[in-house]
N, C-alpha and C positions, 0 to 999 in steps of 0.2 A: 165101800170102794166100787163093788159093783153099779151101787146106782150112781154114785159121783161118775163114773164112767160114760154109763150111759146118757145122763144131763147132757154130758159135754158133745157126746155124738150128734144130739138131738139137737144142740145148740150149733152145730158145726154143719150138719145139714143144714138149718136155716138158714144158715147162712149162704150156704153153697146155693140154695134157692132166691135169694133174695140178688144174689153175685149172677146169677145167671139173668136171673127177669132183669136187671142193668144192662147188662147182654144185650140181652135181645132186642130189650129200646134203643139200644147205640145201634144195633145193625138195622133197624128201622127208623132210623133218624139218618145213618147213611146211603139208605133206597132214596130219602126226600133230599140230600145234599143240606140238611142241617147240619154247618158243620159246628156251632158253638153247643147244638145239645150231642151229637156225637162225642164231643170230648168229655163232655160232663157224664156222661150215663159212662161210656166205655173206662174213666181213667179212677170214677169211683168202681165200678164192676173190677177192674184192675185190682185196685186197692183190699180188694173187698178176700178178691181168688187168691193175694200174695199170704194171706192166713189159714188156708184152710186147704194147700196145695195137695196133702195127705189123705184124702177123701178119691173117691176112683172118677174119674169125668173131669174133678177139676183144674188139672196141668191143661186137657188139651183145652178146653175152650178157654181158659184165660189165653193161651199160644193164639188163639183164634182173634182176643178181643185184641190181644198187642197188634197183630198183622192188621187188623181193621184198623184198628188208631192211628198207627202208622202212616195207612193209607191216607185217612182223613186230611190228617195234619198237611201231608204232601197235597191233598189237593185243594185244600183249602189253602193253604201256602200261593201254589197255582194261581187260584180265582185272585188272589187281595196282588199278586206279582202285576199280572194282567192288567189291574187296574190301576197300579201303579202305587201300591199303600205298601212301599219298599219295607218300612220299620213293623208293621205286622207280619209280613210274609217274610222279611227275616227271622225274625222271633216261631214262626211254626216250623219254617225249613229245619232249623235247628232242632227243635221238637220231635220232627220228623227222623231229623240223623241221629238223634242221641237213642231215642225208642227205635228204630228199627236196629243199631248197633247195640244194644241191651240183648236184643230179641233175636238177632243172628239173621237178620231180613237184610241180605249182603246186598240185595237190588233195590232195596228201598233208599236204605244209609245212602248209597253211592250217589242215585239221580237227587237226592235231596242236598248232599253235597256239592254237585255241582251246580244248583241253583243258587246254593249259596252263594258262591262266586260269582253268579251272573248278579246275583242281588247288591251283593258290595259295587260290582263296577256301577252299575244305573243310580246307585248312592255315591257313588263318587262321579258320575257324569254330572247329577244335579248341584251337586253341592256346586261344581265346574261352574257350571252355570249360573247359580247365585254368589258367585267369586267368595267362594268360604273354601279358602285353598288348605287350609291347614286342613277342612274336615275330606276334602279331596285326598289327600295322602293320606289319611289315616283309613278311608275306604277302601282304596287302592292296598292297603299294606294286609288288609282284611283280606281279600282276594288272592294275595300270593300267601298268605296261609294259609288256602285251601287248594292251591295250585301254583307253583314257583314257576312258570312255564306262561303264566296270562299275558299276554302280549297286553290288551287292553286295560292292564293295571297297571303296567308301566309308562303306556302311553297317557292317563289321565294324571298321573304321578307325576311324567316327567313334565305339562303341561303345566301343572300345581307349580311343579320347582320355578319354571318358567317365571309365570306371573310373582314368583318371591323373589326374582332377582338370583336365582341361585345355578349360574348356567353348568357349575360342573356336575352337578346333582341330573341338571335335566340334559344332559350331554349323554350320562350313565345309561338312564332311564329310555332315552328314546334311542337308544345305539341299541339297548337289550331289546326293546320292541323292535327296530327294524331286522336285525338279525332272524327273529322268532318268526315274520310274516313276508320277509325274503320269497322270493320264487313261490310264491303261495297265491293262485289268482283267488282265491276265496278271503284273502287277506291283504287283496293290492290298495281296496280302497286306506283300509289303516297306515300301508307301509309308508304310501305315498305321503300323508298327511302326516306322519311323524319326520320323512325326511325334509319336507317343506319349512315346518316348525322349528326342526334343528337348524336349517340352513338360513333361516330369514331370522333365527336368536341373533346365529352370530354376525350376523350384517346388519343389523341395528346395532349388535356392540360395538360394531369398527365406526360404525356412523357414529356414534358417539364419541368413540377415542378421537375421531376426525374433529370434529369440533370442538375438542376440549387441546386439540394439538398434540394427543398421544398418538404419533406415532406408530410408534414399534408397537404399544397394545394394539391400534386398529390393524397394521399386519399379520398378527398374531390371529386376531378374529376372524380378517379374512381370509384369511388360509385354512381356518375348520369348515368355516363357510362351504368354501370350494372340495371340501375332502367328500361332502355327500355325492350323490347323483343328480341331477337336474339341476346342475351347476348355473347360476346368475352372473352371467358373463359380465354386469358391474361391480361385481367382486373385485376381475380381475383389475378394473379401469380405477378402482379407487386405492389398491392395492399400488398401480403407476404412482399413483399421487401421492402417498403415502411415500414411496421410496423414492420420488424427487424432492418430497421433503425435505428428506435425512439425507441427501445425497447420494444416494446410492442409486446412480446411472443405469449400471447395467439393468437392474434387478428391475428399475423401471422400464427399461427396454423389451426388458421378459416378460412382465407381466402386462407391458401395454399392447405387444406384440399376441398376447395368449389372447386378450379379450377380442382384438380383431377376427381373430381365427374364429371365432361365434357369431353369431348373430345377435346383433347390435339393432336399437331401432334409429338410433342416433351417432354415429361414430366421433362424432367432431369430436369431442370430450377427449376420447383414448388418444385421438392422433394429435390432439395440443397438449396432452402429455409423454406421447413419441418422442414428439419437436421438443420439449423441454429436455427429456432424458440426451438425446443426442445433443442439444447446443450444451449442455453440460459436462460431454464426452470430447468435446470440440470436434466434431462431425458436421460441417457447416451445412454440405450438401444432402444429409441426411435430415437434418435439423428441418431445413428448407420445402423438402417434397414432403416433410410430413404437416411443416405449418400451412400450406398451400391445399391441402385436402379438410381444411379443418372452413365447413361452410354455415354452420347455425349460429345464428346471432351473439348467444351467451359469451362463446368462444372466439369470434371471426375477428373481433375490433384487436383482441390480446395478440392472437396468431400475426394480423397485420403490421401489429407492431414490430414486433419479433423480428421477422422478414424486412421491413422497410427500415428501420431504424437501427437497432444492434445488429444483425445479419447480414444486412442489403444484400440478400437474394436477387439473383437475375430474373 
């Protein structure tokens, strides 16, 4: 028993000598920023200390080798981030959080955590950009599982929805981003860009309902349109048109009235649909001064009409 005892000591220090010399090549492999033999000396030396923790010396330096690993992971995570090798320096980041969360390294987990996040969104920017929208959302949805607060996962999210056709998806998405970068100048250039996005979705929608003769859908549109800020004052001018359609005079009145109140580069448009909303309301003389201000070519011969023929305007 005795010397079975002692075998095992004798086997147990070797080991602890051999767990150590792995050591020491990982923390001199990470003086040279080798980081592929760093992982390899420091995760076998690891491996080597999680047997033989019972010996005196060997708790704190394996404590030592996990903190260097850690490190490593993190910064070689870092270097391959930098240069833009997303699916390796995601895969370390992770390495990085799961081993310094093992190890109680509360500052390592955390900045490696939040890289995370930065690494999902630049994988979901790119995918953005080689229009692989599904893999866009699914990067985006990576980044609010390491922070429900990312403005910038909502925003390439609700981009993704965009390009699917799915505007109430990307309605959700880009309403939670502008919220989150609101009165934020360190966040104006995103706000801005997500409410442009919202507001030109749904004016292309109307513009379509317009052409296909939906109506009530293109007012529909163009009234979300207009709910953002830096309102498209041909919102309101197709909105007129929309409700001379369907009859609805006043509502023409209001809305063709709203887009004048803006700045216009062209007005004739809104005010031959004024003239139309008023000869509709039987407003001769209202009908009249508003076909009389209507001077761009597209509109002038319709307006003339108007005016000389059905109205005879003075």
């Amino acid at each position: 028993m005795i010397i079975f005892c002692a075998s095992a000591i004798n086997v147990a220090a070797q080991s602890l000598e051999e767990a150590y010399d792995l050591y020491q090549k990982g923390v001199k492999a990470a003086e040279a920023k080798d980081y592929p033999a760093v992982i390899e000396y420091l995760t076998a030396s690891i491996d080597m200390y999680a047997g033989i923790t019972d010996l005196e010396g060997a708790e704190g330096v394996e404590g030592s080798a996990r903190q260097v690993l850690s490190q490593m992971y993190y910064n070689y995570a870092m270097e391959l981030y930098q240069g833009k090798d997303f699916d390796k320096a995601l895969s370390l980041f992770k390495s990085a959080e799961e081993l310094a969360q093992r190890s109680n390294l509360d500052e390592i987990a955390t900045r490696a955590s939040s890289y995370i996040g930065r690494v999902y969104i630049s994988k979901a920017s790119a995918a953005f950009t080689d229009k692989l929208y599904d893999e866009t959302i699914e990067f985006s949805e990576g980044a609010l599982k390491i922070d429900a607060e990312n403005e910038n996962a909502y925003f390439w999210r609700g981009r993704a929805y965009r390009e699917k056709g799915d505007l109430n998806n990307m309605k959700t998405d880009l309403d939670k981003c502008i919220e989150l970068t609101k009165d934020n100048e360190q966040k104006e250039k995103t706000y801005s860009n997500a409410v442009k996005i919202a507001s030109a979705a749904y004016m292309n929608a109307g513009m379509d309902a317009i052409k296909n003769k939906k109506h009530t859908d293109a007012i529909a549109n163009f009234e979300i349109a207009v709910s953002y800020p830096e309102v498209n004052a041909n919102a309101y001018y197709y909105m007129a048109s929309s409700y001379n359609a369907l009859s609805k005079w006043n509502d023409a009145v209001t809305a063709a009235n709203k887009a004048l109140s803006m700045e216009l580069k062209d007005a004739s448009g809104t005010y031959f649909e004024l003239g139309k909303a008023y000869e509709g309301l039987g407003k001769k003389a209202e009908a009249c001064a508003a076909y009389k201000k209507v001077t761009s070519d597209q509109f002038k011969k319709s307006a003339e009409y108007q005016m000389q023929t059905i109205l005879k305007c003075n």
